[in-house]
KOLGU-4560 file (N, C-alpha, C; in nm, 3 decimals, padded with zeros to 5 digits):
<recs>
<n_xx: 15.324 n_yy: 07.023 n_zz: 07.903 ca_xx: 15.186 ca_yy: 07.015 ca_zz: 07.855 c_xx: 15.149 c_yy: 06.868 c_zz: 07.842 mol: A seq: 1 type: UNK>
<n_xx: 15.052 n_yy: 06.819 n_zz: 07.847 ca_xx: 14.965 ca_yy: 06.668 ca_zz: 07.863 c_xx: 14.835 c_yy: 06.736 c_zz: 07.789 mol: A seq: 2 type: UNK>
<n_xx: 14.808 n_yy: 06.559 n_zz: 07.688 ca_xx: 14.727 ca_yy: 06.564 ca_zz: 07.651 c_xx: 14.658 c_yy: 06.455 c_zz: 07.623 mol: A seq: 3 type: UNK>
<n_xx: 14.524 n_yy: 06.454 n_zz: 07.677 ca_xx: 14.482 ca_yy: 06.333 ca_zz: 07.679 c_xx: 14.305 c_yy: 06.310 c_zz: 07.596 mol: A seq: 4 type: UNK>
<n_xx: 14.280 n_yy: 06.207 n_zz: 07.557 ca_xx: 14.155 ca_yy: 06.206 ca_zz: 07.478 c_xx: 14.082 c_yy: 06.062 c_zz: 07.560 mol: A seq: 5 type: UNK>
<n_xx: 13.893 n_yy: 06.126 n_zz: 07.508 ca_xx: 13.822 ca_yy: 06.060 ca_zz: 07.597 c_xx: 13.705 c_yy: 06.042 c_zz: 07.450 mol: A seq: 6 type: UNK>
<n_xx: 13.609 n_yy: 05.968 n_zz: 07.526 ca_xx: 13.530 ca_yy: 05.918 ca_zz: 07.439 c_xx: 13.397 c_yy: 06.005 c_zz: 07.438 mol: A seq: 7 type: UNK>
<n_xx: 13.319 n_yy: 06.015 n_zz: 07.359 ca_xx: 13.212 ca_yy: 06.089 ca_zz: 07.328 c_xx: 13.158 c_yy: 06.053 c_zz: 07.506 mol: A seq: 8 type: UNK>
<n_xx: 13.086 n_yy: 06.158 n_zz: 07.582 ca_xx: 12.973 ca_yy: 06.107 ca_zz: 07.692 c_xx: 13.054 c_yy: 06.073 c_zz: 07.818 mol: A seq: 9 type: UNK>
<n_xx: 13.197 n_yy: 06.076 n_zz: 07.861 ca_xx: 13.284 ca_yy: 06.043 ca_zz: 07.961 c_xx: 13.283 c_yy: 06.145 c_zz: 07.994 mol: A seq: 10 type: UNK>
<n_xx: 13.224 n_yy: 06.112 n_zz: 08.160 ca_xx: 13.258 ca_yy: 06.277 ca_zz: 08.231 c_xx: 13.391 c_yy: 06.249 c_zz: 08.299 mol: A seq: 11 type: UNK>
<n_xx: 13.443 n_yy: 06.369 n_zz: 08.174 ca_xx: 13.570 ca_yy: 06.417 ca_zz: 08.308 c_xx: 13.603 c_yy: 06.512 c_zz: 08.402 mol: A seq: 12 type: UNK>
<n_xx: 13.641 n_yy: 06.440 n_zz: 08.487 ca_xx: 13.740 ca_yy: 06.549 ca_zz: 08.604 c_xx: 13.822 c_yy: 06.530 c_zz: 08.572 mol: A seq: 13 type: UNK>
<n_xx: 13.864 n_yy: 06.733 n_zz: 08.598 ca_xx: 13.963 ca_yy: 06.750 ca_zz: 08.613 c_xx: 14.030 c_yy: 06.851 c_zz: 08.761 mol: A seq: 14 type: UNK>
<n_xx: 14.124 n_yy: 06.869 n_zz: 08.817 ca_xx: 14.188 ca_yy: 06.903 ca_zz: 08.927 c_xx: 14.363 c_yy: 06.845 c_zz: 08.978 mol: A seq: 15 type: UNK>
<n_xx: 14.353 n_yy: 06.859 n_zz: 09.108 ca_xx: 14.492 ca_yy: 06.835 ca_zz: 09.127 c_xx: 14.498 c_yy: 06.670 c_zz: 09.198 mol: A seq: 16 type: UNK>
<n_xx: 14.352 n_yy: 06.625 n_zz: 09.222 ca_xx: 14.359 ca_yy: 06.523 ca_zz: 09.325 c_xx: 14.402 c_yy: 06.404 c_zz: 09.197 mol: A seq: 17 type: UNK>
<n_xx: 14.465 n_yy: 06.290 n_zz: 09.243 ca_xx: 14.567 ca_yy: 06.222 ca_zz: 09.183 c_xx: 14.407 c_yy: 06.117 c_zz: 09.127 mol: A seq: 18 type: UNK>
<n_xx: 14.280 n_yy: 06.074 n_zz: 09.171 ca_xx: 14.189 ca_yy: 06.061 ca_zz: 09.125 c_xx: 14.102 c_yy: 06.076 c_zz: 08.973 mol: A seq: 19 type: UNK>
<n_xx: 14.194 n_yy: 06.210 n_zz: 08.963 ca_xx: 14.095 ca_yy: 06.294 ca_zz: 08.861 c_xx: 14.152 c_yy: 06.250 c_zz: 08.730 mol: A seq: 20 type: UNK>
<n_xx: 14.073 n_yy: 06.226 n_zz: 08.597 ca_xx: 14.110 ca_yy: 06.172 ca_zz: 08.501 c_xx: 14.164 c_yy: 06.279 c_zz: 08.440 mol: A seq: 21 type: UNK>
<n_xx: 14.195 n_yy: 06.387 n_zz: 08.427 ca_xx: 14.272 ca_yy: 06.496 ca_zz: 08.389 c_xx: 14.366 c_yy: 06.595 c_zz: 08.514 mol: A seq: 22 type: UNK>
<n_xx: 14.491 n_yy: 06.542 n_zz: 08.570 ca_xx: 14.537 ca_yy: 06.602 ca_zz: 08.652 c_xx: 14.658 c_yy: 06.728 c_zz: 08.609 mol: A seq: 23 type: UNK>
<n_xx: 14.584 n_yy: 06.840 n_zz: 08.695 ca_xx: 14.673 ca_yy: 06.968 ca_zz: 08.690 c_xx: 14.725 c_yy: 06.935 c_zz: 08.828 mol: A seq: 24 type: UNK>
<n_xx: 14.823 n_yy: 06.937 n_zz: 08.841 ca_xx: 14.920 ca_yy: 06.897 ca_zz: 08.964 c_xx: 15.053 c_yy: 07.008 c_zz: 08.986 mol: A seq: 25 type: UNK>
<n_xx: 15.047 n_yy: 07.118 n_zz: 08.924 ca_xx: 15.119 ca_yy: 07.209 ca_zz: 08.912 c_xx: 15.091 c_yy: 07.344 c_zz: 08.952 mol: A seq: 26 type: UNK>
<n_xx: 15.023 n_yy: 07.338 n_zz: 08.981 ca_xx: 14.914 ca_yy: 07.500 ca_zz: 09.027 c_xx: 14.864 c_yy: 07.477 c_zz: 09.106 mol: A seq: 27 type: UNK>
<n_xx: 14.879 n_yy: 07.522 n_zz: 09.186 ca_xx: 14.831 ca_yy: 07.565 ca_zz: 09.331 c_xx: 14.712 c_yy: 07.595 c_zz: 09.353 mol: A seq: 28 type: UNK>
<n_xx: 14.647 n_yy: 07.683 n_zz: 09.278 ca_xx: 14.509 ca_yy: 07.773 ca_zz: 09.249 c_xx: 14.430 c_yy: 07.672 c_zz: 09.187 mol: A seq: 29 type: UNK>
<n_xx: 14.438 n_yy: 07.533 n_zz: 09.163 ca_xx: 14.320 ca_yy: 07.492 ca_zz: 09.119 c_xx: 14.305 c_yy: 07.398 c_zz: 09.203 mol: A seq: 30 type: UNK>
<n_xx: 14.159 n_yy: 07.379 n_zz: 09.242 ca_xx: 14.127 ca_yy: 07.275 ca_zz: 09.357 c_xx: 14.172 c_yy: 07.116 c_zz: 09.302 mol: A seq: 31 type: UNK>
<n_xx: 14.147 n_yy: 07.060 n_zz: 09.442 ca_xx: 14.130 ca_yy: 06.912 ca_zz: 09.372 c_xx: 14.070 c_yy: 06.878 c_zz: 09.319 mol: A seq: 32 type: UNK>
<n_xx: 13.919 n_yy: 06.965 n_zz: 09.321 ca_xx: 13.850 ca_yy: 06.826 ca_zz: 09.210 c_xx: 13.770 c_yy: 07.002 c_zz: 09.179 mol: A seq: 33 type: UNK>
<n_xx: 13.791 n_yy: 07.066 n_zz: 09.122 ca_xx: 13.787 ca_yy: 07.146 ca_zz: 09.007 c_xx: 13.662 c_yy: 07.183 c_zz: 08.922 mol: A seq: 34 type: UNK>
<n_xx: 13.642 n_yy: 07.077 n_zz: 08.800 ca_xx: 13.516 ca_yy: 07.099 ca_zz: 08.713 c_xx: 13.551 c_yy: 07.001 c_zz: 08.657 mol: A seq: 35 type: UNK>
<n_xx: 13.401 n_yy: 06.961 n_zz: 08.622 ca_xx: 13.351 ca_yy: 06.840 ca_zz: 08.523 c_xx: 13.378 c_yy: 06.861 c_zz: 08.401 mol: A seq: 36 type: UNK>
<n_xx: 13.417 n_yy: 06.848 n_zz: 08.285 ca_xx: 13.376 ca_yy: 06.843 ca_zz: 08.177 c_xx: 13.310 c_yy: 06.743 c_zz: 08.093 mol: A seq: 37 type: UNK>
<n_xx: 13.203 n_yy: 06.738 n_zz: 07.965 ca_xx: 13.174 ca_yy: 06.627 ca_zz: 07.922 c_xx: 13.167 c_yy: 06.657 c_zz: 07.789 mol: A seq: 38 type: UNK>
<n_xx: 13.149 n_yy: 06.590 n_zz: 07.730 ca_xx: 13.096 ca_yy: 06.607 ca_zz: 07.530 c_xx: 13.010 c_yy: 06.499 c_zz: 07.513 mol: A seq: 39 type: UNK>
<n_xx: 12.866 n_yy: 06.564 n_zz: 07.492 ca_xx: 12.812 ca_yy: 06.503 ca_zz: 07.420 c_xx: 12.720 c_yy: 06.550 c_zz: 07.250 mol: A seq: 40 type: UNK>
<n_xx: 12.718 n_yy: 06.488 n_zz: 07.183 ca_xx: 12.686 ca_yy: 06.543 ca_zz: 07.054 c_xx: 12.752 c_yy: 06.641 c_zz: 07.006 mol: A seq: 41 type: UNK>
<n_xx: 12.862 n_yy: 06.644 n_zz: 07.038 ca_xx: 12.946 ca_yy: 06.739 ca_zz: 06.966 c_xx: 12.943 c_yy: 06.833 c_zz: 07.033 mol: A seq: 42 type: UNK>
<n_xx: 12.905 n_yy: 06.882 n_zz: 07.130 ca_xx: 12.865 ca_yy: 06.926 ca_zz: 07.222 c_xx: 12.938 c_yy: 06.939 c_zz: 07.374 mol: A seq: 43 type: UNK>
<n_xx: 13.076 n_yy: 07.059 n_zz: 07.375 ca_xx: 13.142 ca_yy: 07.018 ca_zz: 07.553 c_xx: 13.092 c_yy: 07.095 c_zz: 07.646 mol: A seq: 44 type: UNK>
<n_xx: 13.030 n_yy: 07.084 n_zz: 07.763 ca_xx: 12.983 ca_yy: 07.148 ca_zz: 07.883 c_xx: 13.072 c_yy: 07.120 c_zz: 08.023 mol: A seq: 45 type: UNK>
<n_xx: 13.100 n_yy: 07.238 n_zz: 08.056 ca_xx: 13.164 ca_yy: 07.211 ca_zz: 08.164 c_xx: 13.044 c_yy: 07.238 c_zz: 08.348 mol: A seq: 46 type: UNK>
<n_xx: 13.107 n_yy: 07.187 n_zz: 08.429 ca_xx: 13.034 ca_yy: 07.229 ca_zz: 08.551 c_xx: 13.128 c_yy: 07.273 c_zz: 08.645 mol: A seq: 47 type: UNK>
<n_xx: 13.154 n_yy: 07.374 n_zz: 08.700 ca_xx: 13.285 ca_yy: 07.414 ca_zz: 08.837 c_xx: 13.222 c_yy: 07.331 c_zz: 08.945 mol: A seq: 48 type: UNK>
<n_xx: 13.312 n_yy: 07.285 n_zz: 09.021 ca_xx: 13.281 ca_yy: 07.201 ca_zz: 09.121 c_xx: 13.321 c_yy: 07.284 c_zz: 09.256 mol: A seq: 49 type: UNK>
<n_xx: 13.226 n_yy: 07.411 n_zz: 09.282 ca_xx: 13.250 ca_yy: 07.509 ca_zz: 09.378 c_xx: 13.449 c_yy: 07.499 c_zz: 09.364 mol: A seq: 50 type: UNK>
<n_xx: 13.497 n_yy: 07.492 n_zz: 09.309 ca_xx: 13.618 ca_yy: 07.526 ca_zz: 09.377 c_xx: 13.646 c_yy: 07.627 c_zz: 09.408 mol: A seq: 51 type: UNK>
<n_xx: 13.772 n_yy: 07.691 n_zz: 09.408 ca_xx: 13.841 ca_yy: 07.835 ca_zz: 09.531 c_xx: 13.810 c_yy: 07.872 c_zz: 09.472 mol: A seq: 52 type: UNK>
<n_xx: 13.865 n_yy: 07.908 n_zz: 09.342 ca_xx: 13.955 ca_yy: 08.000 ca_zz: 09.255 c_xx: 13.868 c_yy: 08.030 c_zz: 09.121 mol: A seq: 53 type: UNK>
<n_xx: 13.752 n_yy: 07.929 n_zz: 09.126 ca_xx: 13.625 ca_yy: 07.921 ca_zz: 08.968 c_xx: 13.729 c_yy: 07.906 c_zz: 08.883 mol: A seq: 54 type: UNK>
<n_xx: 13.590 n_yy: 07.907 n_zz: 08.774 ca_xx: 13.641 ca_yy: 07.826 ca_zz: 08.649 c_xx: 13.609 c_yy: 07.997 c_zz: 08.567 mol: A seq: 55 type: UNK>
<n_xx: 13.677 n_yy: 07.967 n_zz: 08.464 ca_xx: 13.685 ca_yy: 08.084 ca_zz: 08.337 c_xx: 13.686 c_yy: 08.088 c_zz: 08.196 mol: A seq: 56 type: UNK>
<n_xx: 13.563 n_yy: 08.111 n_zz: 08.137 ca_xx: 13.542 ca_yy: 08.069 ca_zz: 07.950 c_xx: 13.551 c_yy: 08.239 c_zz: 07.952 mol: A seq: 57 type: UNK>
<n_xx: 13.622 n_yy: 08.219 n_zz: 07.847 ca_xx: 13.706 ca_yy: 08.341 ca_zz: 07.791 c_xx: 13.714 c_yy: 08.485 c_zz: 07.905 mol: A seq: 58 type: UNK>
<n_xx: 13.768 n_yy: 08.469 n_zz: 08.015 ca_xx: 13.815 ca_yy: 08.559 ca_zz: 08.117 c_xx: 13.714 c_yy: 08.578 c_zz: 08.152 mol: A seq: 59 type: UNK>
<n_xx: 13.593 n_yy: 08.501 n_zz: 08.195 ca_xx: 13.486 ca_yy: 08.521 ca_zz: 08.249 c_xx: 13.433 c_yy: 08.431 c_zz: 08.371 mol: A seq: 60 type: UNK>
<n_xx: 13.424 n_yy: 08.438 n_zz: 08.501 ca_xx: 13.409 ca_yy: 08.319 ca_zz: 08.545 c_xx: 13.246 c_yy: 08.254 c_zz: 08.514 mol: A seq: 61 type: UNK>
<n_xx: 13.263 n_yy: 08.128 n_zz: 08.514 ca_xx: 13.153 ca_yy: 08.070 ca_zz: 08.491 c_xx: 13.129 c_yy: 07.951 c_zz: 08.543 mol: A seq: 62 type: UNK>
<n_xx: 13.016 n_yy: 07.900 n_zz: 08.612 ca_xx: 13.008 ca_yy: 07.814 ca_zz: 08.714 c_xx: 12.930 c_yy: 07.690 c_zz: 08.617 mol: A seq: 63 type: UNK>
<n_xx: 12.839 n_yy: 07.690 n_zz: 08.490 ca_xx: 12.852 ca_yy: 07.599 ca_zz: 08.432 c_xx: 12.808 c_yy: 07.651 c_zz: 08.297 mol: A seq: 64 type: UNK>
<n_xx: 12.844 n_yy: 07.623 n_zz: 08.199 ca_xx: 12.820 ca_yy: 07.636 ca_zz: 08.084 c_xx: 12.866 c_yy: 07.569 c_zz: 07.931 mol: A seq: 65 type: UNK>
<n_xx: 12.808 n_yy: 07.591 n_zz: 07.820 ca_xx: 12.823 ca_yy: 07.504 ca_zz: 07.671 c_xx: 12.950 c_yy: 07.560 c_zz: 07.658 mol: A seq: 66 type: UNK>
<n_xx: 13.039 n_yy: 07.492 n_zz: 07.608 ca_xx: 13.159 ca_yy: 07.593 ca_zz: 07.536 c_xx: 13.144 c_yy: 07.561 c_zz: 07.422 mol: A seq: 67 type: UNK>
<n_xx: 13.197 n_yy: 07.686 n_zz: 07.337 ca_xx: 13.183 ca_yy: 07.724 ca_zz: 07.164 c_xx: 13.319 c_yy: 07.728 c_zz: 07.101 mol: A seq: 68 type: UNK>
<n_xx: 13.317 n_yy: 07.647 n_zz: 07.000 ca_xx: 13.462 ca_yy: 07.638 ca_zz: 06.906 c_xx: 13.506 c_yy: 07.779 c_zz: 06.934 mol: A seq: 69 type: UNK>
<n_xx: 13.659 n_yy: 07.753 n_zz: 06.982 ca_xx: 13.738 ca_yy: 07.865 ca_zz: 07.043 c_xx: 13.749 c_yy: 07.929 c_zz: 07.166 mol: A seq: 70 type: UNK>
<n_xx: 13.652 n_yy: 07.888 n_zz: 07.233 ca_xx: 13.625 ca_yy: 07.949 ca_zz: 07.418 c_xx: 13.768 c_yy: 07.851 c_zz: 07.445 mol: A seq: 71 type: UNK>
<n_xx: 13.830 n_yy: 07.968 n_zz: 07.544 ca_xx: 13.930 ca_yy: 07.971 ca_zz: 07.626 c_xx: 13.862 c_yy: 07.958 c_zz: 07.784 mol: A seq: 72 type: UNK>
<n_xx: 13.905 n_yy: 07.790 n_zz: 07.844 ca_xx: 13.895 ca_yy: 07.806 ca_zz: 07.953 c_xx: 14.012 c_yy: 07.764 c_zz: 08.064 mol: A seq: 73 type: UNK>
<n_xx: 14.018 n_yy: 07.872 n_zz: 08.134 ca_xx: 14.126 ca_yy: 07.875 ca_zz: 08.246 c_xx: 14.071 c_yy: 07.827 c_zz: 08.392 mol: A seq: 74 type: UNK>
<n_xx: 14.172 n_yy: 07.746 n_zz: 08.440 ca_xx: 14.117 ca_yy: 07.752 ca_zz: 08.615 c_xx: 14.326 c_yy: 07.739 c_zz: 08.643 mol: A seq: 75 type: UNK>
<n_xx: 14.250 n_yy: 07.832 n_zz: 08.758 ca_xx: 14.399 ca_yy: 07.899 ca_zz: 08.799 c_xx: 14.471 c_yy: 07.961 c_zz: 08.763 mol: A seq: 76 type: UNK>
<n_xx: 14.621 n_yy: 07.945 n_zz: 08.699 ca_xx: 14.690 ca_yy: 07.966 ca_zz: 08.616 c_xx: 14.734 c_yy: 07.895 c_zz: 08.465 mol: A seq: 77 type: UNK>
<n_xx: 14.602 n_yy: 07.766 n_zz: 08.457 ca_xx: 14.653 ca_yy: 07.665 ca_zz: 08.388 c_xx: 14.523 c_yy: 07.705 c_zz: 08.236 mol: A seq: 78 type: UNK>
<n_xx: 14.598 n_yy: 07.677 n_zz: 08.115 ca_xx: 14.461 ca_yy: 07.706 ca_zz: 07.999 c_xx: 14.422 c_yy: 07.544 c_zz: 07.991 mol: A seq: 79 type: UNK>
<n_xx: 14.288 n_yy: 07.532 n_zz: 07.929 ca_xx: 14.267 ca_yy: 07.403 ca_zz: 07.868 c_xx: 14.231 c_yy: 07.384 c_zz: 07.757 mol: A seq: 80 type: UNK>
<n_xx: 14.298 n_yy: 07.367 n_zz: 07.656 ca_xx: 14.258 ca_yy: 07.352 ca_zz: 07.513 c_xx: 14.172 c_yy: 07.244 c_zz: 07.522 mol: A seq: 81 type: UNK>
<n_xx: 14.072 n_yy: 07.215 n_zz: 07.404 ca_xx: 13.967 ca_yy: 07.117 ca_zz: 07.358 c_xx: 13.913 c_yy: 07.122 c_zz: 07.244 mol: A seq: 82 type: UNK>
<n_xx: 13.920 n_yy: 07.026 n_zz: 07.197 ca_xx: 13.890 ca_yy: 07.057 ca_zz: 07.095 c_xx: 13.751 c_yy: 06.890 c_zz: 07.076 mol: A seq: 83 type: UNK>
<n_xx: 13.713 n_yy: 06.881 n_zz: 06.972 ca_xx: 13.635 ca_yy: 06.743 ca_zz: 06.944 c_xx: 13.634 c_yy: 06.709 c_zz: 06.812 mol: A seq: 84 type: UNK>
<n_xx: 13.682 n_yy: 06.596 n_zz: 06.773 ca_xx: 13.751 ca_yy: 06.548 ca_zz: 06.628 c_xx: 13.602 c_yy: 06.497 c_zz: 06.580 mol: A seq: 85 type: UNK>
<n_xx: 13.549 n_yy: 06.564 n_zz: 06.480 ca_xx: 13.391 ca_yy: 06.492 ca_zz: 06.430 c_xx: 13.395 c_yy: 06.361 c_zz: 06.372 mol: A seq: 86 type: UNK>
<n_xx: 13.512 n_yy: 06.288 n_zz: 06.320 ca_xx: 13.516 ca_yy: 06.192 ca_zz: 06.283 c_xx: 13.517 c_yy: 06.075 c_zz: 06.360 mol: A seq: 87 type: UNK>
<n_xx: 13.575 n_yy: 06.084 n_zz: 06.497 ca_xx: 13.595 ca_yy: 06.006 ca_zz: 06.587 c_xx: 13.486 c_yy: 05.992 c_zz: 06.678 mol: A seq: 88 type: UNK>
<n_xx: 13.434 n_yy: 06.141 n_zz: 06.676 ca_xx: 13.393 ca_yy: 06.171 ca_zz: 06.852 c_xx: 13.444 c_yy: 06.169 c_zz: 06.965 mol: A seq: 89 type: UNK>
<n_xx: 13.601 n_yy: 06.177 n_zz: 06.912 ca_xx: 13.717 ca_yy: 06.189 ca_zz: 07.035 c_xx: 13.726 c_yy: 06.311 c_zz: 07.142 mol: A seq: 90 type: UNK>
<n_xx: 13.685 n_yy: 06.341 n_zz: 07.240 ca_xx: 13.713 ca_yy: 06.495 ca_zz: 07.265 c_xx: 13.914 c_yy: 06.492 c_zz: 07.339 mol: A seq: 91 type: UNK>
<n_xx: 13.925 n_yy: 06.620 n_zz: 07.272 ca_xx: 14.096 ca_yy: 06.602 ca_zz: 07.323 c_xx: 14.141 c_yy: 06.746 c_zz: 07.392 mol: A seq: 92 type: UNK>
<n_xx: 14.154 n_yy: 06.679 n_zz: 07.536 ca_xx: 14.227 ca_yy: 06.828 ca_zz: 07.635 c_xx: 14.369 c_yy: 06.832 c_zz: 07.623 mol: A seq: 93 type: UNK>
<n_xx: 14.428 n_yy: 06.942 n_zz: 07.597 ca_xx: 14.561 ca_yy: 06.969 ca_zz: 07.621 c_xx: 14.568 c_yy: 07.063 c_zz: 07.749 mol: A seq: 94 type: UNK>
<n_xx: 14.679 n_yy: 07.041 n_zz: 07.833 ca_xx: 14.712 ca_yy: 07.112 ca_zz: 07.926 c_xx: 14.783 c_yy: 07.239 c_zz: 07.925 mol: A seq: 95 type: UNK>
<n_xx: 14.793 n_yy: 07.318 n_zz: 07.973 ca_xx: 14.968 ca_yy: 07.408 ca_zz: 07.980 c_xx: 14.932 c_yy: 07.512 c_zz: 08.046 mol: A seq: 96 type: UNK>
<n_xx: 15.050 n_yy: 07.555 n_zz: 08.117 ca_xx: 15.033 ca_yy: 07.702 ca_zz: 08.212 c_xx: 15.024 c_yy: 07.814 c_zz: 08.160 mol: A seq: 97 type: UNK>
<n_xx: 14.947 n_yy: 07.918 n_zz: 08.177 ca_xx: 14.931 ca_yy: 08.062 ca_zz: 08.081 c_xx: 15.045 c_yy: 08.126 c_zz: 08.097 mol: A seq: 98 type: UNK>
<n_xx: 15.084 n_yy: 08.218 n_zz: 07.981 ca_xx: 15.210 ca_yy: 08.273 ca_zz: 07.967 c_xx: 15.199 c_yy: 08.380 c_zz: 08.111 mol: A seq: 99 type: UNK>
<n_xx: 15.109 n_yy: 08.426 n_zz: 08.176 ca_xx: 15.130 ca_yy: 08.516 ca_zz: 08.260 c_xx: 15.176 c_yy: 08.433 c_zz: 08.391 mol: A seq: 100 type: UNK>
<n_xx: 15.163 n_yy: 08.311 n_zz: 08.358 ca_xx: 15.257 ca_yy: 08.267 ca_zz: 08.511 c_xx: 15.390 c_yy: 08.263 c_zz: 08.497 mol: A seq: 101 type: UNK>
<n_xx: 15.438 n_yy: 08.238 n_zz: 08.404 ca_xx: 15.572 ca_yy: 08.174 ca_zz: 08.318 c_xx: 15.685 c_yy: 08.311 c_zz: 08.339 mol: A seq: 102 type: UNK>
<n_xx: 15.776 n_yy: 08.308 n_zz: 08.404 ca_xx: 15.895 ca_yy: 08.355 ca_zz: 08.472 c_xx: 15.859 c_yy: 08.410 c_zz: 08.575 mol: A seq: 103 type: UNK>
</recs>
């Protein structure tokens, strides 16, 4: 698992291409360049960047939308936690593969 933090208003990519400021490099099923994410005002929105396989807030695919304290979003086999620290305005992704890939 990797986890990395960005600043209020930094759009990130994320995908497999070695480019992307959040790289899933382990899964197959997620494109190279994947979906945007950003935070602003407290506020994270993601955008799918047509990839193969779409993007997914809570087992749903979704091509762009707000996410809400607790939305689960998956692309591929991989989850992405996020969370946004109000004190900082830090937003922070954690990586890791969903238990249904795992053995």
């Amino acid at each position: 698992m990797s986890e990395k933090n960005f600043s209020q208003g930094e759009i990130v990519t994320i995908g497999r291409a070695l480019d992307c400021d959040c790289i899933v490099d382990d899964d197959t099923r997620v494109s190279r360049l994947h979906l945007v994410l950003v935070a602003v005002g407290g506020q994270v929105s993601i955008r799918d960047l047509n990839s193969k396989n779409g993007t997914f807030v809570n087992g749903k695919p979704k091509s762009r939308c707000v996410l809400q304290t607790g939305d689960r979003l998956t692309i591929g086999t991989t989850e992405i936690v996020w969370s946004v620290a109000a004190e900082t305005s830090t937003l922070t992704l954690s990586v890791k593969k969903t238990e249904t890939d795992q053995g």
